[in-house]
Backbone as CSV, one residue per row, in Angstrom:
resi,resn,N_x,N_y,N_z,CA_x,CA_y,CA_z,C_x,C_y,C_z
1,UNK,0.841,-1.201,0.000,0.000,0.000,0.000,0.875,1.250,0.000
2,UNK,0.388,1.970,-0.800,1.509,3.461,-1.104,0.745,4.315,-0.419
3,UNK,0.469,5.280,0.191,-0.120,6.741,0.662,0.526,7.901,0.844
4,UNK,0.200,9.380,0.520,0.596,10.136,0.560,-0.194,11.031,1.542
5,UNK,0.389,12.014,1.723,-0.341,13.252,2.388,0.003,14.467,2.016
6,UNK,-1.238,15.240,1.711,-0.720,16.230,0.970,-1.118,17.625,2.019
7,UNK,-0.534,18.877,1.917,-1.536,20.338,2.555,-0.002,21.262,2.448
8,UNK,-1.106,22.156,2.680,-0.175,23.527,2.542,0.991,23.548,4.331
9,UNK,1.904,24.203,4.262,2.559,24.801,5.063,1.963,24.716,6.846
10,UNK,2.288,23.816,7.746,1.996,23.523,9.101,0.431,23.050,9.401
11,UNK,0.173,22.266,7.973,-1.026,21.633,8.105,-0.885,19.905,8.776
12,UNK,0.020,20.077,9.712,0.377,19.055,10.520,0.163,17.472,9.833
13,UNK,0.432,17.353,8.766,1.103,16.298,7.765,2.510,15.619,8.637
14,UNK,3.213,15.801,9.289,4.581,15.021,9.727,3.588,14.746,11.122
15,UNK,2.940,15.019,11.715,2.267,14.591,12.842,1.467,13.334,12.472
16,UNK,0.779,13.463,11.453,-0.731,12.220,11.329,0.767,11.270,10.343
17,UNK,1.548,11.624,9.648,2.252,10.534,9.520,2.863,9.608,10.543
18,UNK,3.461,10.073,11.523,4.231,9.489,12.744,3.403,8.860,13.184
19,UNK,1.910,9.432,13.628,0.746,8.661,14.130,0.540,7.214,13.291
20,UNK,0.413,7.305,12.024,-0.320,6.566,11.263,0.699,5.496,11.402
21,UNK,2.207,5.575,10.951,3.126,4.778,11.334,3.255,3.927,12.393
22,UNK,3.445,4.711,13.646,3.466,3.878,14.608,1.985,2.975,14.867
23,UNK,0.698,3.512,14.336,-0.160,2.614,14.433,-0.379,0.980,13.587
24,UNK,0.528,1.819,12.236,0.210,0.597,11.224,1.710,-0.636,11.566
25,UNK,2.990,0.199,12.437,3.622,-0.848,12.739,3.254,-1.941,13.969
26,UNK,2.057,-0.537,14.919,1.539,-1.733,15.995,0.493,-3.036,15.212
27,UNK,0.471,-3.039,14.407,-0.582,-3.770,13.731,0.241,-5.134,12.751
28,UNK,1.613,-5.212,12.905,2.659,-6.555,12.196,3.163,-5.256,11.129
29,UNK,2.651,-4.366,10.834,2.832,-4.494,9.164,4.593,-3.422,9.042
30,UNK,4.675,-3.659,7.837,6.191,-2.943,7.902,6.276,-1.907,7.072
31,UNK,6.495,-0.803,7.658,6.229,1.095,7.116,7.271,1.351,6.546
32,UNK,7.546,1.597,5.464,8.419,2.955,5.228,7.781,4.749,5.218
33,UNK,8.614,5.489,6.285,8.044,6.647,6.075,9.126,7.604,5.073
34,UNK,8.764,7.986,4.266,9.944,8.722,3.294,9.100,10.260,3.246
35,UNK,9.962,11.038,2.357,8.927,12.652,2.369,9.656,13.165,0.896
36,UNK,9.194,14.162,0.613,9.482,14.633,-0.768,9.555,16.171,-0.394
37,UNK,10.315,17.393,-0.958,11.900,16.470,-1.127,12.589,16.046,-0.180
38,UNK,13.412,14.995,-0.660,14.776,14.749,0.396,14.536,13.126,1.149
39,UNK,13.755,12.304,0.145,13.357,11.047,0.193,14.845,9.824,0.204
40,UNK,15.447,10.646,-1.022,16.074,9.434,-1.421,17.904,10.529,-1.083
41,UNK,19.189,9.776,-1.264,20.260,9.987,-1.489,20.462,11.356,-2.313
42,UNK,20.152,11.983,-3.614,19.996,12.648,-4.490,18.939,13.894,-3.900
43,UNK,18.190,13.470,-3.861,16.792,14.339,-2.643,17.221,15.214,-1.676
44,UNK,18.387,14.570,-0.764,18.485,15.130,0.414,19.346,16.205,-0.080
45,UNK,20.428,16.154,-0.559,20.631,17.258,-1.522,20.013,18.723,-2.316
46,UNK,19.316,18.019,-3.293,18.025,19.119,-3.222,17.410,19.327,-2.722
47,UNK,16.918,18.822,-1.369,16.172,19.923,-0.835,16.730,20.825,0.236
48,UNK,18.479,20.494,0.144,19.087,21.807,0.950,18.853,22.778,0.017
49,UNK,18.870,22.580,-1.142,18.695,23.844,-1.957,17.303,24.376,-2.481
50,UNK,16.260,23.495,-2.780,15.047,23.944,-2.390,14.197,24.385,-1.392
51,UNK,14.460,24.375,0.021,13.852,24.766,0.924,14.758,25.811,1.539
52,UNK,15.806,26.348,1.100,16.825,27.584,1.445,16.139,28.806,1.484
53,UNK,16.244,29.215,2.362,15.322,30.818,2.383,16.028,31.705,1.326
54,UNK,17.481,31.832,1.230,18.510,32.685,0.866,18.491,32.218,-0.556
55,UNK,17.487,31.460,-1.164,18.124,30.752,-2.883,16.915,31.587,-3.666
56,UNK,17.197,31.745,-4.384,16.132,32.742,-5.525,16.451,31.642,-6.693
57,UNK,14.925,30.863,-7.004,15.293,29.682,-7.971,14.184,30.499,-8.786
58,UNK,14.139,29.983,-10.123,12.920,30.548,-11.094,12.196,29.093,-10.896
59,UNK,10.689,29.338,-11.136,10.001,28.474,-11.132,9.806,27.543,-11.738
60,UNK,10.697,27.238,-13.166,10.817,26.585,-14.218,11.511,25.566,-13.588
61,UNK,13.230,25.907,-13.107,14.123,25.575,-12.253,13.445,24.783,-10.948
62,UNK,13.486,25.393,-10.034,12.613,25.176,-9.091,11.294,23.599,-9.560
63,UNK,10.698,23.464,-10.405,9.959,22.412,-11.327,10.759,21.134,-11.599
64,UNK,11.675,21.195,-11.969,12.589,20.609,-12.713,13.551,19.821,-11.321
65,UNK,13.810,20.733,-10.249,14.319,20.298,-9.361,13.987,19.313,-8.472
66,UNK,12.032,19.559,-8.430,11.669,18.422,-7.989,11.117,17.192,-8.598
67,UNK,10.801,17.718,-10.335,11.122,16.376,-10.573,12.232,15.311,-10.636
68,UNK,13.039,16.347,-10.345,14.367,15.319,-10.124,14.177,14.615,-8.917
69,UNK,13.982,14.890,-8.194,13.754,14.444,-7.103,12.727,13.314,-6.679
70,UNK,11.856,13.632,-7.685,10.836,12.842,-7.074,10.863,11.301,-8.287
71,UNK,11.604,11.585,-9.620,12.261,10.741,-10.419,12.862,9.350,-9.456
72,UNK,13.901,10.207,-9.038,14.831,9.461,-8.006,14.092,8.431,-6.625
73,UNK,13.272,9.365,-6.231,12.801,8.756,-5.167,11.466,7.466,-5.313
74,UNK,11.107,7.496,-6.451,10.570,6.669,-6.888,10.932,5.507,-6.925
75,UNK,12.071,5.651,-8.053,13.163,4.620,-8.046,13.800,4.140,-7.189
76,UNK,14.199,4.802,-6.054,15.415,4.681,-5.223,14.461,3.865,-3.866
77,UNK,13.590,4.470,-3.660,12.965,4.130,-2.224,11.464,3.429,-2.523
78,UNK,10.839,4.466,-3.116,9.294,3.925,-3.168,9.084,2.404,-3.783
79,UNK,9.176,2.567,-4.832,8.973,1.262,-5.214,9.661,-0.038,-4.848
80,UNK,11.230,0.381,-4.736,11.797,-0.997,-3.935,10.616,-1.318,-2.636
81,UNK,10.417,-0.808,-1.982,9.632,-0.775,-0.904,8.350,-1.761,-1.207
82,UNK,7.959,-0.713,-1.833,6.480,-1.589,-2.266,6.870,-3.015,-2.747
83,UNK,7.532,-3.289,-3.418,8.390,-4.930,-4.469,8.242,-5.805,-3.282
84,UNK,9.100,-5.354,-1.876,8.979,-5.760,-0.648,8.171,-6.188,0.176
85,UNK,6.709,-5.649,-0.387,5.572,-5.900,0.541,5.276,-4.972,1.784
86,UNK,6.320,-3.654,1.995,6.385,-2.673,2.572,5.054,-2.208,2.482
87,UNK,4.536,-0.893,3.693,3.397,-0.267,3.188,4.661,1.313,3.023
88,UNK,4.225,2.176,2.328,5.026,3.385,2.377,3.798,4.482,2.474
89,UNK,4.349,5.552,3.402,3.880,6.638,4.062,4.564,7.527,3.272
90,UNK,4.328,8.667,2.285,5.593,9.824,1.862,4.827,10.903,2.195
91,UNK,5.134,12.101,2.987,4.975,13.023,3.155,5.464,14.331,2.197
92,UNK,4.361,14.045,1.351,4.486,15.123,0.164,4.621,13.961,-1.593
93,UNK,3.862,13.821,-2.338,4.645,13.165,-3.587,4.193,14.469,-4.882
94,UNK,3.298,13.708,-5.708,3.523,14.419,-7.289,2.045,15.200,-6.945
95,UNK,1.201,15.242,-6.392,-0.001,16.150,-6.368,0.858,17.905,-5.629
96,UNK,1.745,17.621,-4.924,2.200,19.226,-4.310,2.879,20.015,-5.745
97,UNK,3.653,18.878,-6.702,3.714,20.200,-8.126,3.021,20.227,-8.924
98,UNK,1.613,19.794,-8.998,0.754,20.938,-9.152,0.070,22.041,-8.697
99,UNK,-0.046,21.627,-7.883,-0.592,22.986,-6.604,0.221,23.909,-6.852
100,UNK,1.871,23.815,-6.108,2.899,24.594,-6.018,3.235,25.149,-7.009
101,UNK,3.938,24.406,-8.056,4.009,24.781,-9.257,2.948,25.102,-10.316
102,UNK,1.688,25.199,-9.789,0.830,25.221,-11.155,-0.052,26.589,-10.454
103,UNK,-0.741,25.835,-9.514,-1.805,26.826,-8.875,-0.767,28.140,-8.122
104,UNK,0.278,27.672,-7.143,1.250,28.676,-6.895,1.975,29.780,-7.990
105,UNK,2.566,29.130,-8.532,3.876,29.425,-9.071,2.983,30.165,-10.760
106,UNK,1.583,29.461,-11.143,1.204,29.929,-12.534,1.450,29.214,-13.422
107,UNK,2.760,27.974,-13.617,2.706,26.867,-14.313,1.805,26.244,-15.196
108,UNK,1.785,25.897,-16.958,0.465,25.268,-17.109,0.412,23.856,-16.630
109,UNK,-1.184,23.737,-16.307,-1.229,22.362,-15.407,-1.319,21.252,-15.986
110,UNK,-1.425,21.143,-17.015,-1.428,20.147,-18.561,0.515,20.018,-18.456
111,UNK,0.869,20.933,-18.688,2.490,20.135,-19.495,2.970,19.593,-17.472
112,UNK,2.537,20.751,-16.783,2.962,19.930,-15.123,2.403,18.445,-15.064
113,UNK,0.716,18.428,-15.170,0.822,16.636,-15.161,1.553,15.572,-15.819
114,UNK,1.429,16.409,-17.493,2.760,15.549,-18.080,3.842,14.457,-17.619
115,UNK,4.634,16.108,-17.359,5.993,15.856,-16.778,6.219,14.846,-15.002
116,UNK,4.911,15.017,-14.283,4.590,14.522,-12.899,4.608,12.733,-13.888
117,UNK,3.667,12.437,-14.641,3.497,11.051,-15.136,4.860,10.422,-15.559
118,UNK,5.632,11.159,-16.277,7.391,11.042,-16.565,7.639,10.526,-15.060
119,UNK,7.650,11.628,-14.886,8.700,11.507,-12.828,8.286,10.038,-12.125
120,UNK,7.079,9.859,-12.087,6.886,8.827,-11.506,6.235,7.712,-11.867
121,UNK,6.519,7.144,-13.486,6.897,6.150,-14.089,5.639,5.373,-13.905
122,UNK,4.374,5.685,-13.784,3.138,5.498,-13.583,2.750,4.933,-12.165
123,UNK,3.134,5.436,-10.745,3.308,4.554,-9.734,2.754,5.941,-9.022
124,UNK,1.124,5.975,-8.692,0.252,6.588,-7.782,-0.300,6.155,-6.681
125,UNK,-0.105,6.519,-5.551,-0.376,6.383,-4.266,-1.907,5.492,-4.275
126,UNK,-2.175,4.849,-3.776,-3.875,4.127,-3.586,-4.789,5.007,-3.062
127,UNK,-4.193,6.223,-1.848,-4.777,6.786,-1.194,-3.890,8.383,-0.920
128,UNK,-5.114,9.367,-0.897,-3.854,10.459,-0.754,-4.872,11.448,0.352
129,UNK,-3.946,11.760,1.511,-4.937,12.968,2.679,-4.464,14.339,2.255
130,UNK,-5.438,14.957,2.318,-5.495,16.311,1.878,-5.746,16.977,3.541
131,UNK,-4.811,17.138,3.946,-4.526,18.269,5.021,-5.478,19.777,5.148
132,UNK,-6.482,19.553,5.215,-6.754,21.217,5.026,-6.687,22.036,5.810
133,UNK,-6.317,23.453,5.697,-6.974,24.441,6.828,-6.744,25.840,6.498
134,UNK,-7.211,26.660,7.047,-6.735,28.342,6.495,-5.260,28.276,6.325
135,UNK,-5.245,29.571,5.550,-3.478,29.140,5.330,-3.128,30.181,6.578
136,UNK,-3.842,30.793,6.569,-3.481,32.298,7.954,-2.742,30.980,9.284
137,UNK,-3.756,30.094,9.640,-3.416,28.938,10.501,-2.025,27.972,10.738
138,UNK,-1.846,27.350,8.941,-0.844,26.823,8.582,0.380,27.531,8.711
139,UNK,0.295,28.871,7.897,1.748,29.866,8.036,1.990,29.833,9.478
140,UNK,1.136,30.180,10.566,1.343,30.309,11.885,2.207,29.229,12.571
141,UNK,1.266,28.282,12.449,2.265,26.938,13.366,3.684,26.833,12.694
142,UNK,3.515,26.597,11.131,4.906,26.513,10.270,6.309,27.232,11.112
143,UNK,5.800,28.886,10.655,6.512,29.722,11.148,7.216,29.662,12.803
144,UNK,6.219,29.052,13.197,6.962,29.055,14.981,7.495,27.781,14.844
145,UNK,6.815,26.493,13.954,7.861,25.355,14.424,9.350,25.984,13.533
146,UNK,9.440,26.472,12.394,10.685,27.067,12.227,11.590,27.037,12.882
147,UNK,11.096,28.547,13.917,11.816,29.481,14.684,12.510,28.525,15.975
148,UNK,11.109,27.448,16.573,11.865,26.752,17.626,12.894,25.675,17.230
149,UNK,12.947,25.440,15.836,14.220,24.205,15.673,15.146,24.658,14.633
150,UNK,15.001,26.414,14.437,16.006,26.833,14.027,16.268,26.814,12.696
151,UNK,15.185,26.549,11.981,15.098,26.491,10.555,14.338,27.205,9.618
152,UNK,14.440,28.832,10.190,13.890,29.559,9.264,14.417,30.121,7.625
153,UNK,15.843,29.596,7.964,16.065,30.253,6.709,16.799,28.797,5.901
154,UNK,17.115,27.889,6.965,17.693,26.374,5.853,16.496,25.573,5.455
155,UNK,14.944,25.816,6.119,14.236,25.253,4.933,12.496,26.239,5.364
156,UNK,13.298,27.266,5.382,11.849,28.151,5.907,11.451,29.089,3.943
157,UNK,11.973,28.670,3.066,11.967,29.368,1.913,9.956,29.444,1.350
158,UNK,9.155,27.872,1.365,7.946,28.376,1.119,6.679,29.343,2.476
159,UNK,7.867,29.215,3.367,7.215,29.685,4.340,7.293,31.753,4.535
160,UNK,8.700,31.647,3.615,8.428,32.860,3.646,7.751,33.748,2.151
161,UNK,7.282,33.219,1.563,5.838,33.278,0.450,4.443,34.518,1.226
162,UNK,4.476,34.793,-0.232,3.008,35.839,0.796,1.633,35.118,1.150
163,UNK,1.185,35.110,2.016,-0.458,34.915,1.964,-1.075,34.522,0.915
164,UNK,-0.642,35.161,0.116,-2.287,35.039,-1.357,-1.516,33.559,-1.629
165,UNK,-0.331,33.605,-2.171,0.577,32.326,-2.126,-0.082,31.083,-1.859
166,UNK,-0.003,31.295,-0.534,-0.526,30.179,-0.118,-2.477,29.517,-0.119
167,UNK,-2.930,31.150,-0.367,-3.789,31.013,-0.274,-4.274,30.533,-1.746
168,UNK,-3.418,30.784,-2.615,-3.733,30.176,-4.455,-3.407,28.466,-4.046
169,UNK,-2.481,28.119,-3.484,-2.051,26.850,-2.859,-3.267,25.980,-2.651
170,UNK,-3.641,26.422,-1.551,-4.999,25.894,-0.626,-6.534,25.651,-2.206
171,UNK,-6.398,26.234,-2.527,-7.404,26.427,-3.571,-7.169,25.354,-4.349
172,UNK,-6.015,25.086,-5.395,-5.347,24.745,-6.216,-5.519,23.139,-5.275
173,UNK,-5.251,22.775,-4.113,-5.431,21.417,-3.313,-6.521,21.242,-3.531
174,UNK,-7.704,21.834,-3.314,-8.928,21.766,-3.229,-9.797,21.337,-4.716
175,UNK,-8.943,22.017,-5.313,-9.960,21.935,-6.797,-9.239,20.714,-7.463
176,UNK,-7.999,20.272,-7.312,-7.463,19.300,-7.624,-7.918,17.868,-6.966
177,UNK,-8.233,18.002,-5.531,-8.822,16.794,-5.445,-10.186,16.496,-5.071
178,UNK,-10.935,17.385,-5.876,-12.153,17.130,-6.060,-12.204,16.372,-7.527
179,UNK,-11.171,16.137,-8.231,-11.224,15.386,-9.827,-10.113,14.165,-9.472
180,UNK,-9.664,13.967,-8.103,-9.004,12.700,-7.968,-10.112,11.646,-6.867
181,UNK,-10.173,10.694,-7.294,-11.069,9.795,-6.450,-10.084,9.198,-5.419
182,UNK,-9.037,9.258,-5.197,-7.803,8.413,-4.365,-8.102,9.667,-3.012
183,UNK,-8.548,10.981,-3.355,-7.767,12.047,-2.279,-9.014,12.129,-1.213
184,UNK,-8.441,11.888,-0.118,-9.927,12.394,0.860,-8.662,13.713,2.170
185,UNK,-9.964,14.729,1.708,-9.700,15.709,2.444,-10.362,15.640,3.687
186,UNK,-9.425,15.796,4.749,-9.396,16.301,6.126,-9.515,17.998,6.946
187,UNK,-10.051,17.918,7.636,-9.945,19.382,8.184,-8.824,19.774,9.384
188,UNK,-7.952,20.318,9.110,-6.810,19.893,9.699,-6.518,20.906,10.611
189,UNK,-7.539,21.773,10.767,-7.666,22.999,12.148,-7.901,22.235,12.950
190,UNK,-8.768,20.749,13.250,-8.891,19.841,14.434,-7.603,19.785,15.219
191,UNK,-7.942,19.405,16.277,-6.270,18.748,17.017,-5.646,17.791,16.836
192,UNK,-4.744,17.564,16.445,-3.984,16.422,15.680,-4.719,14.521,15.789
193,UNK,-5.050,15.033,16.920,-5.237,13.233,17.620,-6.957,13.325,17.159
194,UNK,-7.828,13.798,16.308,-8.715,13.767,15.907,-8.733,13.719,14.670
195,UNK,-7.414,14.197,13.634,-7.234,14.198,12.636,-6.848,12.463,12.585
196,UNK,-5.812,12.057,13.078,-5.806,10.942,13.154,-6.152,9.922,13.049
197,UNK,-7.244,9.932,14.324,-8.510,8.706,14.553,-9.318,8.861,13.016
198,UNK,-9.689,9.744,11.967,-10.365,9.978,11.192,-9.186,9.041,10.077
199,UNK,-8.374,9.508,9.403,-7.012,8.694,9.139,-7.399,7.190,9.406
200,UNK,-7.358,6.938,10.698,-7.601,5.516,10.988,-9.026,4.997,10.607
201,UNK,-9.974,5.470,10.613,-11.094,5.429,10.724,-11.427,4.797,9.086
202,UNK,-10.912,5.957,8.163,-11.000,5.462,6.819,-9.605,4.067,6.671
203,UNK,-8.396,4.041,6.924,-7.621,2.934,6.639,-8.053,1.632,7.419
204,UNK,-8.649,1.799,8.407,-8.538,0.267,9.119,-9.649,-0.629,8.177
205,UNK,-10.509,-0.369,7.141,-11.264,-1.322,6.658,-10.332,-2.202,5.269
206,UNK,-9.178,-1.405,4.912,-8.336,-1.681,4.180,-7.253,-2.507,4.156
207,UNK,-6.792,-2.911,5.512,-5.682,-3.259,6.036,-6.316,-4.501,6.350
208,UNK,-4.721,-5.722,6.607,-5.416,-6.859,7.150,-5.504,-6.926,8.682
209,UNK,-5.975,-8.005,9.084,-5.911,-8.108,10.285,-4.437,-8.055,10.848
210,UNK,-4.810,-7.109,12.140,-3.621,-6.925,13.035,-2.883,-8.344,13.586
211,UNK,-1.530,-7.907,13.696,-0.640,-9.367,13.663,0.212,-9.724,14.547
212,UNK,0.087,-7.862,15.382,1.081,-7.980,16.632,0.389,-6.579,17.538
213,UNK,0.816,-6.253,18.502,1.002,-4.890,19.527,-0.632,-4.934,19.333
């Protein structure tokens, strides 16, 4: 089983992953959690340079960077994984460049899906969470988890984006997975451990029976 999670900026996506993980490993099964960028060997690389506050990339560039990335990580991690019988968790895959790059950035969203179908060699998640919430909300938490672990400017770069930004973002999630049947959106102003149980709520009819913990 592949899953992704998708949302704008401190829509607490690395939280309901950790959750979901440690639940689906209490259950026998064996997780990979990976994230985009910075999934694979090649990844971690770019995304010192994509998430740099101090880098002024053009958006073309910037495009290109993560399909490299997400090329790689396909190859490199995801799918070995899956071959394995792994379940994989990625925090972030090919639905954020369109948003980012299309609905953000102005990108057309035709040659972006394209190039997304290239990158990842026809290998789509079964299931994808759509994180939602004001972006006024998201920038907020983002911005302070930043500040407390010291990473405003080595990967605070979409965080420092204006409002409307994010707010074309949020939209661009929204209208996009209302034409994907895989994406179920969440309301992600809840408190994490409610976002969760909902998470669980839709996966546990999917999964086999629990095998351990």
């Amino acid at each position: 089983m592949f899953l992704s999670f998708e949302g704008i900026e401190g829509a607490g996506k690395g939280t309901a992953l950790e959750r979901t993980r440690r639940w689906m490993a209490g259950r026998g099964l064996r997780v990979v959690l990976t994230l985009e960028p910075g999934g694979s060997a090649l990844g971690r690389e770019l995304r010192a340079c994509l998430l740099n506050a101090d880098r002024r990339i053009a958006p073309e560039a910037e495009l290109f960077l993560y399909l490299a990335d997400r090329a790689q990580h396909v190859r490199e991690v995801i799918r070995p994984a899956l071959d394995r019988g792994e379940v994989v968790l990625s925090d972030r895959y090919a639905d954020s460049t369109i948003v980012y790059q299309g609905s953000g950035r102005g990108l057309n969203l035709k040659v972006l899906a394209g190039l997304n179908r290239l990158a990842v060699d026809g290998l789509w998640p079964d299931l994808t969470f759509l994180l939602d919430l004001p972006p006024e909300m998201g920038l907020e938490r983002a911005r302070a988890r930043n500040k407390a672990l010291g990473l405003e400017i080595r990967e605070g770069r979409f965080e420092a984006e204006s409002l409307d930004f994010h707010r074309r973002v949020r939209q661009g999630y929204l209208a996009w997975a209302a034409r994907q049947p895989r994406f179920r959106v969440l309301d992600a102003s809840r408190p994490p451990e409610e976002v969760f149980q909902e998470i669980r709520r839709i996966l546990e009819p999917l999964l086999p029976p629990a095998s351990g913990g």
